[in-house]
N, C-alpha and C positions, 0 to 999 in steps of 0.2 A: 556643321555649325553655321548660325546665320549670320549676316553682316553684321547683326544690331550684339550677337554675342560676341561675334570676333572684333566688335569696338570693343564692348564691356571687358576685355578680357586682357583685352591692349593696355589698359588702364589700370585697370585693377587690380590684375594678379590674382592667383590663387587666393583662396581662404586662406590668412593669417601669413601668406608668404610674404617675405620681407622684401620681397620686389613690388609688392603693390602698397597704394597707397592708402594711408590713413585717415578716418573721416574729419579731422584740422587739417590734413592736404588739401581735401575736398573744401571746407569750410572757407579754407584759404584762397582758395583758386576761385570762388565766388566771390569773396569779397573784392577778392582784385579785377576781377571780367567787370563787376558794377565800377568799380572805379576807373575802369579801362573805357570803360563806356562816356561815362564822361570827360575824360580826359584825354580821348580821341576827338569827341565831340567840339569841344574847344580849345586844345593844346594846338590841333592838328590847322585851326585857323587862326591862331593868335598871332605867329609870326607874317601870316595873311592880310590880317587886319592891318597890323604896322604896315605892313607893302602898300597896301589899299590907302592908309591914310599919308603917308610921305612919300611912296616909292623910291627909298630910300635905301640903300644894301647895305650902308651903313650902319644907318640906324640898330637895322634887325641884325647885324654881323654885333656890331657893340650890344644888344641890348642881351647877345646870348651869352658873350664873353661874362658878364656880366653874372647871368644867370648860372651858368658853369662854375665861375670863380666863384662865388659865393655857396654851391652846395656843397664843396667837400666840408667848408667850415663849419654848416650845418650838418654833415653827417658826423664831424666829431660832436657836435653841443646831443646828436640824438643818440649817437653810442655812450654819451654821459651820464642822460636821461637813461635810458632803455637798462644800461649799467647799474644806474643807484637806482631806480623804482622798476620797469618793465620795458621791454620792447613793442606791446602794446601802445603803452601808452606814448613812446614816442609817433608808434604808426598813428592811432588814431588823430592824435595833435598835430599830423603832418595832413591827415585828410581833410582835418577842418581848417586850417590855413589855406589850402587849395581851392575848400570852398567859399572863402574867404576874400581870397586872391579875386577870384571873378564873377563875385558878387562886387568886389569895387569899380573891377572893369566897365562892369555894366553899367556902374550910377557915374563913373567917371565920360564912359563914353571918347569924344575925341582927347581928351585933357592927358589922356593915357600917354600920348605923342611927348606933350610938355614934361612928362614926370617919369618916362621913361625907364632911367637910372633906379630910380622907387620904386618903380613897378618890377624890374628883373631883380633889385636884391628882395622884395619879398616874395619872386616868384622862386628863387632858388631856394629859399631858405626852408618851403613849406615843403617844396619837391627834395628837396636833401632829407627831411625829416621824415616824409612818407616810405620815401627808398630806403632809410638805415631800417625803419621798422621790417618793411617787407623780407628786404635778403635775408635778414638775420632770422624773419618768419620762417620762411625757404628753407634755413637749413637746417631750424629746429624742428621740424617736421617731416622729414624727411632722414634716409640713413646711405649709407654708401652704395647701399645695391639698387636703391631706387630711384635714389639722386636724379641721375641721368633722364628717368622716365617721367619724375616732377618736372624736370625743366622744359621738356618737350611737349608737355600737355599742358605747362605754363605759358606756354610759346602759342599752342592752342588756343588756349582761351582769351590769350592779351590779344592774339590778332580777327577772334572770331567777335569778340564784343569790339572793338575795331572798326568791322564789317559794316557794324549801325552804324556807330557814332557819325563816321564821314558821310555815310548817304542821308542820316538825317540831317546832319549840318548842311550839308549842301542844297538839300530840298529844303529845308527853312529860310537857308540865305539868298537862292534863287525867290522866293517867291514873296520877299519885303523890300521894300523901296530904298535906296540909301544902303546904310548901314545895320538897320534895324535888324534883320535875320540874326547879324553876328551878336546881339545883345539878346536874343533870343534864347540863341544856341546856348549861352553863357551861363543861363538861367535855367536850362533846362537841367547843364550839367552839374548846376550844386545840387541840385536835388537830387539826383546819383550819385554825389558823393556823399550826401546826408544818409541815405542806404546802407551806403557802403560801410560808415561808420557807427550805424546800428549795429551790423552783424558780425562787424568788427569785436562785439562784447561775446560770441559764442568759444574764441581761442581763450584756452586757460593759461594764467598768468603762471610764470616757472618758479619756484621759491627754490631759491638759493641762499647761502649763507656768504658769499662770495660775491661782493658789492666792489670790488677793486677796480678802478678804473685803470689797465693797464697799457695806455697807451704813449707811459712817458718810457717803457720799454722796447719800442718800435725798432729804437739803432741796435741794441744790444738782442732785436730778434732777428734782424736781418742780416747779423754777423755772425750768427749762432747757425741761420737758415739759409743759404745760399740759393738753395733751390728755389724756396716758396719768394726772397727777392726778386730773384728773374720771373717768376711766373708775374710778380706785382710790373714789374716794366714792359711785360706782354701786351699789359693794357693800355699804357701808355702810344705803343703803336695803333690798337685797336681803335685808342680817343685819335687820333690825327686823322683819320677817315669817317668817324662815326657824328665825329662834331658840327662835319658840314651837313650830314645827310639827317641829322636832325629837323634842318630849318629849309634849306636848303632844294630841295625836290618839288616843294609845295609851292614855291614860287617859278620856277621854271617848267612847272607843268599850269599853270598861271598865266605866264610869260607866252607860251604854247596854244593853249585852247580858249585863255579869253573867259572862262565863265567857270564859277564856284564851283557848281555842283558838278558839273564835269569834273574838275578836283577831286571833289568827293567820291564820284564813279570810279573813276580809278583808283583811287586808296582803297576802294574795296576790291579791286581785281586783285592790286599786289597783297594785298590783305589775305586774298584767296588761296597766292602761290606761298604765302609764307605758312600758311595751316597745312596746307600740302608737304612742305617740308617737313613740319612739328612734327607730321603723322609719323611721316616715314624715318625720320630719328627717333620717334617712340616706340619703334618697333624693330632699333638696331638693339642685340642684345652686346655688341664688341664693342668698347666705347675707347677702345687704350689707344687706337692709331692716333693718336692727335694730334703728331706732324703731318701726317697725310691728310688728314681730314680739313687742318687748317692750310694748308698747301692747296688741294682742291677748291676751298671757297675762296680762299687769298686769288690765286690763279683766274676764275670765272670772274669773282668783282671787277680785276685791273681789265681783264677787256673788254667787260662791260663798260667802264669809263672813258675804253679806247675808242669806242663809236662815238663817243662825242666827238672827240678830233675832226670827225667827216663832216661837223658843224652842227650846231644845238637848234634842233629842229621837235616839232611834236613826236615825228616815228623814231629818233635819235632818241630824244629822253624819254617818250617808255620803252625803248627797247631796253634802256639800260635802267631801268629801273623796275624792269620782268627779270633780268638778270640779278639783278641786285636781290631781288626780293625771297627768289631763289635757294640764293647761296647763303647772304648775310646771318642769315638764322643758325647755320650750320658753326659757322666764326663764334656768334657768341655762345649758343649752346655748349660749344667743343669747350672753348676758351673757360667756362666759367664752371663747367663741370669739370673740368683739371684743376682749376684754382679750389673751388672747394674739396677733391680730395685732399689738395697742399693744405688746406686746415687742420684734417681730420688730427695730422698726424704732427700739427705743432707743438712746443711745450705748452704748460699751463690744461691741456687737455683742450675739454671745450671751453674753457674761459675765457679764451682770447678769440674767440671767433666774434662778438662785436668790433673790435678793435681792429679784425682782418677785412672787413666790409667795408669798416672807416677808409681804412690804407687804399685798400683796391681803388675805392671811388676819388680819391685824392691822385692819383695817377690815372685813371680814366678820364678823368675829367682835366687833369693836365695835358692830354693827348686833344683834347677836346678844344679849348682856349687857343692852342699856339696853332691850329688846323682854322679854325673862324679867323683867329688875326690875319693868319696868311690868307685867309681867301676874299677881307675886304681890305687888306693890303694891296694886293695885287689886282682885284677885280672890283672892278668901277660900280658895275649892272650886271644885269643876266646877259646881255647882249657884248661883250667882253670877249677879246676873242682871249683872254687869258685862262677863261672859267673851266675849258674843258683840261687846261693844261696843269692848272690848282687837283683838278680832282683826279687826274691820273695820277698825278704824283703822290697825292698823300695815298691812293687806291696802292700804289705800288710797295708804298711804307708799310702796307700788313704785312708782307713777308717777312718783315723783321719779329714777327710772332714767333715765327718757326725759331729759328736759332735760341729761343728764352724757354720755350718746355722742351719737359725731360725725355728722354729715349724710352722710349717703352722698357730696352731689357736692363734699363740702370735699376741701382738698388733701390731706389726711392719708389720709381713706377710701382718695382716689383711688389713693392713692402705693401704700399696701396690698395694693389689690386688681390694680394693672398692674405692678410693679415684683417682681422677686426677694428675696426676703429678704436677707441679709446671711449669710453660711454660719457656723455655731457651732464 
């Protein structure tokens, strides 16, 4: 067999096997690589920009806070939406806000500094909306045997269209005067998300009779569901490390080499190690260890963080952000492919799976908030000798993942891994 079959084959699965994927997987996964594209392209500098115009850690630590607090409440208003009319139509309403968002940026320009506050409650609220559409995309298309290998060619494609975004942003903003490149980049990106939201009309809308928004049952499910609770607090530790390394990486590799596009060169190297990874997770067919597995990447992250200790240097942070790039993928795949089996097998069947997307991202993003406070709490600048000592510490708070999912040979694992889902 040759390479180009033994990809094809990696992906797709047999004819009609329910380990491969469907062509709305496929559908799906282009529409989101075009919006990755741009959203690399410009997310990947925005907090860049804010550096560039205040050099301020403050600023961009508040302006994420900001942004985080405000998307869970936006992923309940789109599990609302997606609830009473489609999950489309929350995704696509979230793509054009995005493109929206910096299409203002651009005409706003430095003014963006002054209005800050403005600018992160509508950047959260369009990215809250985009992400309820997506996940809930995710798991409609997809079934429990394939899950695992959606998420890893998801993992794929978000970081192969990545791959552009950063190098062209970098080569645009290297080679305009000022600031002009990053208004560029800005502009280039709505028109990739205008794309994206064409081909966003190819997924068909679910007709259901079952319009209930049921997310005033949250406490009476997590009394009910013990299990799938700890798995939601999982994330909670996953947000206290994942919050800093949002914003956080792009300015100390900044800090480090002095020049954009250099930025940009590298976010495509790490870009490189995390496709690397996708691959070879899309080609585990054992997905149930996921204490070990989240123990492995938990493990690898905290000592990557621990080179910084030796002092925040250019070969210090990318060593630990070759490491990072690495393992992190492994954390959220594992993580989030356990969590959606805990769906499969709630009550209500699949009707509560918007409502469990909602939850998830309200405790991700809780982990997220109190990870940025502490870290322009305590850290002044990049040049802080606190910085390395913020990020080992919350790196060391993933382990607290382990102890929240379930044992492989408990009843729940079991029931998951031998039993059919419940049909949606």
């Amino acid at each position: 067999m040759s390479l180009r079959q033994r990809w094809i084959a990696t992906f797709a699965g047999n004819n009609g096997a329910k380990n491969g994927l469907s062509k709305e997987a496929y559908v799906a996964l282009f529409i989101h690589g075009c919006f990755q594209i741009g959203a690399s392209m410009s997310g990947l500098f925005l907090n860049l920009y804010l550096w560039r115009l205040t050099e301020n850690l403050w600023i961009n630590g508040v302006f994420n806070i900001i942004v985080y607090g405000m998307t869970p409440v936006a992923f309940a208003l789109g599990g609302w939406i997606a609830k009473k009319k489609d999950r489309m139509v929350t995704y696509r309403l979230g793509i054009v806000l995005i493109a929206v968002f910096f299409l203002i940026v651009v005409f706003a320009r430095e003014q963006v500094v002054t209005y800050y506050p403005w600018f992160a409650l509508f950047n959260g609220t369009a990215l809250g909306l985009y992400w309820t559409g997506y996940l809930v995309l995710m798991y409609d298309v997809t079934n429990e045997e394939n899950r695992a290998k959606f998420l890893a060619v998801n993992m794929i494609v978000f970081n192969s269209a990545g791959l552009a975004g950063p190098a062209i942003s970098g080569f645009l903003i290297s080679r305009f005067e000022g600031l002009h490149g990053y208004m560029i980049t800005f502009a280039v990106a709505c028109a990739l998300f205008a794309v994206a939201s064409l081909f966003s009309t190819k997924i068909r809308k679910i007709e259901s009779n079952r319009r209930t928004y049921y997310l005033k049952f949250t406490v009476l499910m997590m009394k009910r569901e013990p299990t799938w609770l700890k798995s939601l607090f999982s994330f909670v530790f996953l947000g206290l490390f994942q919050g800093i390394m949002l914003f956080l990486p792009n300015i100390l590799l900044f800090q480090a080499v002095k020049r954009e596009d250099w930025v940009g060169l590298l976010a495509v190297l790490f870009s490189l190690l995390t496709i690397l990874t996708g691959f070879l997770i899309s080609r585990q067919k054992d997905r149930s260890r996921v204490r070990t597995e989240l123990f492995l990447s938990s493990a690898f992250v905290f000592m990557a963080a621990s080179v910084l200790m030796a002092g925040v240097n250019t070969w210090t942070v990318i060593s630990f952000m070759v490491i990072f790039s690495l393992f992190n993928p492994l954390t959220i795949n594992t993580l989030t492919s356990y969590y959606y089996r805990m769906m499969d097998f709630l009550p209500l069947k699949g009707h509560f799976r918007i409502e469990s997307v909602v939850l998830r991202e309200v405790f991700l993003n809780t982990g997220r908030v109190i990870s940025i406070y502490l870290l322009i709490l305590f850290v002044g600048n990049p040049e802080s000798p606190a910085l390395p000592i913020v990020l080992v510490v919350t790196a060391a708070m993933q382990f607290g993942m382990i102890g929240l999912v379930t044992r492989r040979n408990s009843v729940r694992v079991k029931q998951t891994l031998t039993q059919k889902p419940p049909a949606v």
